[in-house]
C-alpha positions in Angstrom: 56.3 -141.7 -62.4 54.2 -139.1 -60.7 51.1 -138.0 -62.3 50.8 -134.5 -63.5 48.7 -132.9 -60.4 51.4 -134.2 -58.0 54.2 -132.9 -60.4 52.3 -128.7 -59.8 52.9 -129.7 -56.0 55.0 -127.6 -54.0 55.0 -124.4 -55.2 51.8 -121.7 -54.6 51.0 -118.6 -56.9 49.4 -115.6 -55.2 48.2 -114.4 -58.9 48.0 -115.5 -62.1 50.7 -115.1 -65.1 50.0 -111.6 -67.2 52.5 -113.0 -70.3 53.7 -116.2 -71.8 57.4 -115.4 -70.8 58.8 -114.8 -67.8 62.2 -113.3 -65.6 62.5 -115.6 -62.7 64.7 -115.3 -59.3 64.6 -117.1 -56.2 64.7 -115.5 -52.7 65.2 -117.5 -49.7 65.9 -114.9 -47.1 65.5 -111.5 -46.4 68.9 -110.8 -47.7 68.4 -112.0 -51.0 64.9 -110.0 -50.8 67.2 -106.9 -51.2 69.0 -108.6 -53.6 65.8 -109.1 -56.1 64.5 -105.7 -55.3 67.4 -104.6 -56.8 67.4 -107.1 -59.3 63.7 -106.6 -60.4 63.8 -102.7 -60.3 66.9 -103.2 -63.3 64.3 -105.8 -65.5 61.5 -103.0 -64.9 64.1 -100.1 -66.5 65.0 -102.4 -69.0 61.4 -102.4 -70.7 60.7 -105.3 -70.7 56.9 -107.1 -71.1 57.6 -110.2 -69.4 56.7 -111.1 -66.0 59.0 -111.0 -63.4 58.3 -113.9 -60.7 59.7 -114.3 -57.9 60.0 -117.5 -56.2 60.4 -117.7 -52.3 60.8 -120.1 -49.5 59.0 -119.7 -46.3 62.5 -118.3 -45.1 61.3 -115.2 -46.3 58.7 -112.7 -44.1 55.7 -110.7 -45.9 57.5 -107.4 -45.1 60.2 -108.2 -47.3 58.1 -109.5 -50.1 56.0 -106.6 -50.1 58.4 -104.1 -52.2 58.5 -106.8 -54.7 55.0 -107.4 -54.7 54.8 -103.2 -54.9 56.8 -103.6 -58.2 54.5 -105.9 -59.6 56.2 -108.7 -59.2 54.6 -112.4 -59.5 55.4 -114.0 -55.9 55.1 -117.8 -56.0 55.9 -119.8 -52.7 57.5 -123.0 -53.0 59.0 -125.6 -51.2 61.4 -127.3 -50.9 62.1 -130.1 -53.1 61.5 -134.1 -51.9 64.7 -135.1 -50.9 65.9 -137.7 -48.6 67.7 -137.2 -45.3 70.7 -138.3 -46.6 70.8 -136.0 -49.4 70.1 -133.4 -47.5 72.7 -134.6 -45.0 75.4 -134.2 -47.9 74.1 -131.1 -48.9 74.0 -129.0 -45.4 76.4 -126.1 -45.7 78.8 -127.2 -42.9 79.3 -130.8 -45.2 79.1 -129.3 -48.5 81.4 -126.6 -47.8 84.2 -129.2 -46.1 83.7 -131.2 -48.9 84.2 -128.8 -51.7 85.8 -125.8 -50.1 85.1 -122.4 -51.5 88.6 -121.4 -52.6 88.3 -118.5 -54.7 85.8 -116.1 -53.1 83.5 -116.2 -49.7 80.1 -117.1 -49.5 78.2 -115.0 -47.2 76.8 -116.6 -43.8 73.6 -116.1 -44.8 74.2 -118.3 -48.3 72.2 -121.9 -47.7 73.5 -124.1 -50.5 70.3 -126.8 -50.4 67.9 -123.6 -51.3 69.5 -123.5 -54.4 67.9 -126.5 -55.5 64.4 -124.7 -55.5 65.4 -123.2 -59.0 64.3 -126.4 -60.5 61.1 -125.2 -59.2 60.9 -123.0 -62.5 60.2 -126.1 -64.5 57.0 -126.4 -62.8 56.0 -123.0 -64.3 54.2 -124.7 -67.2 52.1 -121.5 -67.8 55.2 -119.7 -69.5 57.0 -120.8 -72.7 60.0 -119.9 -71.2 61.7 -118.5 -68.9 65.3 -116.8 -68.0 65.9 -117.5 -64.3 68.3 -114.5 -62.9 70.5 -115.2 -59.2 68.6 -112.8 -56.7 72.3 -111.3 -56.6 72.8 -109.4 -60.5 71.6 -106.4 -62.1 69.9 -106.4 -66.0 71.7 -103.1 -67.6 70.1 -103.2 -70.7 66.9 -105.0 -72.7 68.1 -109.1 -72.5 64.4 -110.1 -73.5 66.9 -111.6 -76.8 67.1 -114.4 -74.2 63.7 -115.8 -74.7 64.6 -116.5 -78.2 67.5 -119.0 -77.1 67.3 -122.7 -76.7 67.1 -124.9 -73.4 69.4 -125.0 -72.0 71.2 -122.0 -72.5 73.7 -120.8 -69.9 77.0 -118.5 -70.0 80.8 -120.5 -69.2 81.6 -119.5 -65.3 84.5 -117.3 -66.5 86.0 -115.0 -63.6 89.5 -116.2 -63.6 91.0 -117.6 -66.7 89.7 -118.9 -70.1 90.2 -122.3 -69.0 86.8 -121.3 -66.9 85.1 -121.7 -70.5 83.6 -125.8 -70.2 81.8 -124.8 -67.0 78.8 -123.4 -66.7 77.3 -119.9 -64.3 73.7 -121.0 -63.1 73.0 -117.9 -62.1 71.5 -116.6 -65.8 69.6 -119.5 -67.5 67.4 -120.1 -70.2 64.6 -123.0 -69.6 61.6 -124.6 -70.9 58.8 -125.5 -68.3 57.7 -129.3 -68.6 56.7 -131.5 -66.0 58.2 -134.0 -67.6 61.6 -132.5 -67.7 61.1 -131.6 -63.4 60.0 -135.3 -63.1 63.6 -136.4 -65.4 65.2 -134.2 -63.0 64.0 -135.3 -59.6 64.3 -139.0 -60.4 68.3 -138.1 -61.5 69.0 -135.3 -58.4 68.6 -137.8 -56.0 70.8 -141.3 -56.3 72.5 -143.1 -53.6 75.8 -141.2 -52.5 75.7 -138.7 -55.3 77.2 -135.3 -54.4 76.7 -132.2 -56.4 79.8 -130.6 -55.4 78.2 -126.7 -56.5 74.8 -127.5 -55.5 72.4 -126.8 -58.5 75.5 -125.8 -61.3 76.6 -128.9 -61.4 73.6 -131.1 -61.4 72.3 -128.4 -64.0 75.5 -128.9 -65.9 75.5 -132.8 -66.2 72.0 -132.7 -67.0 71.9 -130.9 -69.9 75.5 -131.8 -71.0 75.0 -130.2 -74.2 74.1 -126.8 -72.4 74.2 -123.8 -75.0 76.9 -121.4 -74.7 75.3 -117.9 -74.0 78.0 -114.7 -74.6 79.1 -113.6 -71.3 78.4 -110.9 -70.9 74.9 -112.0 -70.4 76.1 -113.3 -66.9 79.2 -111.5 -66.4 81.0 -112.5 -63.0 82.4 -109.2 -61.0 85.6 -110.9 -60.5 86.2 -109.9 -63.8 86.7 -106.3 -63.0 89.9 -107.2 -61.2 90.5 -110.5 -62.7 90.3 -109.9 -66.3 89.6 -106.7 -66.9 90.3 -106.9 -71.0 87.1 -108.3 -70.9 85.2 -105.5 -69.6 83.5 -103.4 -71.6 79.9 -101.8 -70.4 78.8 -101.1 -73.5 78.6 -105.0 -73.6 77.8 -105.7 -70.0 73.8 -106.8 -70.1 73.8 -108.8 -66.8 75.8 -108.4 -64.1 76.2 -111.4 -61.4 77.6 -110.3 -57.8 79.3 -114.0 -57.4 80.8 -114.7 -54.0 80.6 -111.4 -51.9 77.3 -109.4 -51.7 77.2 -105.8 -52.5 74.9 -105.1 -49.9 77.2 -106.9 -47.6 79.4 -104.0 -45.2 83.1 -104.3 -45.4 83.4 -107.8 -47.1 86.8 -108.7 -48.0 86.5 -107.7 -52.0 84.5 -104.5 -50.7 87.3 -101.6 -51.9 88.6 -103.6 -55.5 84.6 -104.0 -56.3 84.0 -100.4 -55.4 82.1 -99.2 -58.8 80.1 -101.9 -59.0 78.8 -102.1 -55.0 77.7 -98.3 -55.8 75.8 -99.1 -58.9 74.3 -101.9 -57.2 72.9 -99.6 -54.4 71.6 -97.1 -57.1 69.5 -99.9 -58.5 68.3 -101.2 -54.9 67.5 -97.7 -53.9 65.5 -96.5 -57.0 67.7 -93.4 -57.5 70.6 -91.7 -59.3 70.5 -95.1 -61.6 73.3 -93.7 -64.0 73.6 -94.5 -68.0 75.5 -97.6 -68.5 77.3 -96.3 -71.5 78.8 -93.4 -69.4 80.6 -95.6 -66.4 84.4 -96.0 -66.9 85.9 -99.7 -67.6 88.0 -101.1 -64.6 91.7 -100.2 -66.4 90.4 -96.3 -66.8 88.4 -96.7 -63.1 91.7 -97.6 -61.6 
């Protein structure tokens, strides 16, 4: 068991928190920079008082930081976590991604699936009663700060093809309590002899807490949906929206023309302008 001060290692604050509940993303890139400027200029419209922190890997240069840190955003640099070579090893893109082939969607060249274990990071954010971590890749449409008043660990099913989708869980909107004890738990399960977490963080998250709360969907709704299910679409309903798989920002990717309404939107947000009301966009049967 590691004592407390070595448990606040690994991750450095530039200032200190300005409320006792926080938005968190995590930006490994300059890509995913874009990503959370978007991302952060939504939470700002939606009114909330929480912070908005950003967590970032040494992946990512000052230039790109700075319109997050121009948005008052809390930029905490962390590293990443302790794992062995081996772990790592089974975790490189090239072996994870041979091993459990994306088959539904692409992941962009520029995804990096051992980063995504830095989101455990937000467990060392003991200064905040909780927090709702946010993928550096989804918009907030509306007020969600409801969210603080769920449970750990609250997460929405990972529905974006069928309703048999509805027993997984979508890391990329969570609800968690900071605890150094709960990071320490975590650490000392993540990394076992041969153990493979075939999606990276979801699945160690889900096995975890394997009594995860269901949150409503459309608190992390998947844009598959749009042309996968589209029943289920309703934006007076959409809160969060999660860009799975392709990137809006990304030119000509392969979902680029049936995902058309919601790569626009997405560049209104990044951009700062012509941000249109929610309740007024068409639903994906009418925007057909």
């Amino acid at each position: 068991m590691m004592p407390g001060s070595e448990l606040l290692q690994g991750l450095r604050p530039q200032t200190r928190p300005r409320a006792r509940q926080a938005f968190v993303t995590l930006v490994t890139n300059a890509d995913y920079a874009m990503g959370a400027l978007a991302l952060a200029r939504s939470i700002v419209r939606s009114g909330t008082k929480a912070d908005i922190v950003v967590l970032h890997t040494e992946g990512v240069g000052e230039g790109d930081l700075a319109p997050l840190a121009a948005l008052d955003c809390r930029l905490v640099a962390v590293e990443h976590l302790p794992l062995s070579d081996a772990f790592n090893e089974r975790h490189a893109r090239g072996n994870l991604h041979a091993a459990a082939p994306f088959t539904k969607g692409r992941k962009p060249s520029f995804h990096t699936p051992l980063d995504n274990f830095c989101k455990l990071r937000l467990w060392q954010l003991i200064e905040y009663d909780t927090c709702v971590f946010i993928d550096a890749d989804a918009l907030v449409l509306r007020n969600v700060d409801r969210l603080f008043d769920y449970p750990e660990f609250s997460a929405a099913p990972n529905v974006y093809e069928s309703l048999t989708d509805f027993h997984r869980l979508n890391s990329g909107v969570f609800v968690a309590k900071p605890s150094l004890a709960t990071f320490q738990h975590m650490l000392e399960h993540l990394d076992r002899p041969d153990v493979f977490w075939r999606r990276t963080d979801q699945t160690f998250l889900e096995t975890f807490f394997p009594d995860w709360h269901g949150l409503p969907i459309f608190m992390n709704m998947l844009q598959y949906v749009w042309f996968s299910m589209p029943e289920l679409w309703n934006w007076s309903s959409v809160s969060i929206l999660h860009y799975q798989y392709e990137k809006p920002w990304e030119e000509n990717h392969p979902k680029a023309e049936l995902l058309k309404p919601l790569i626009e939107l997405w560049h209104s947000f990044h951009s700062g302008r012509n941000m249109p009301d929610i309740a007024t966009l068409a639903n994906p049967r009418a925007a057909a």
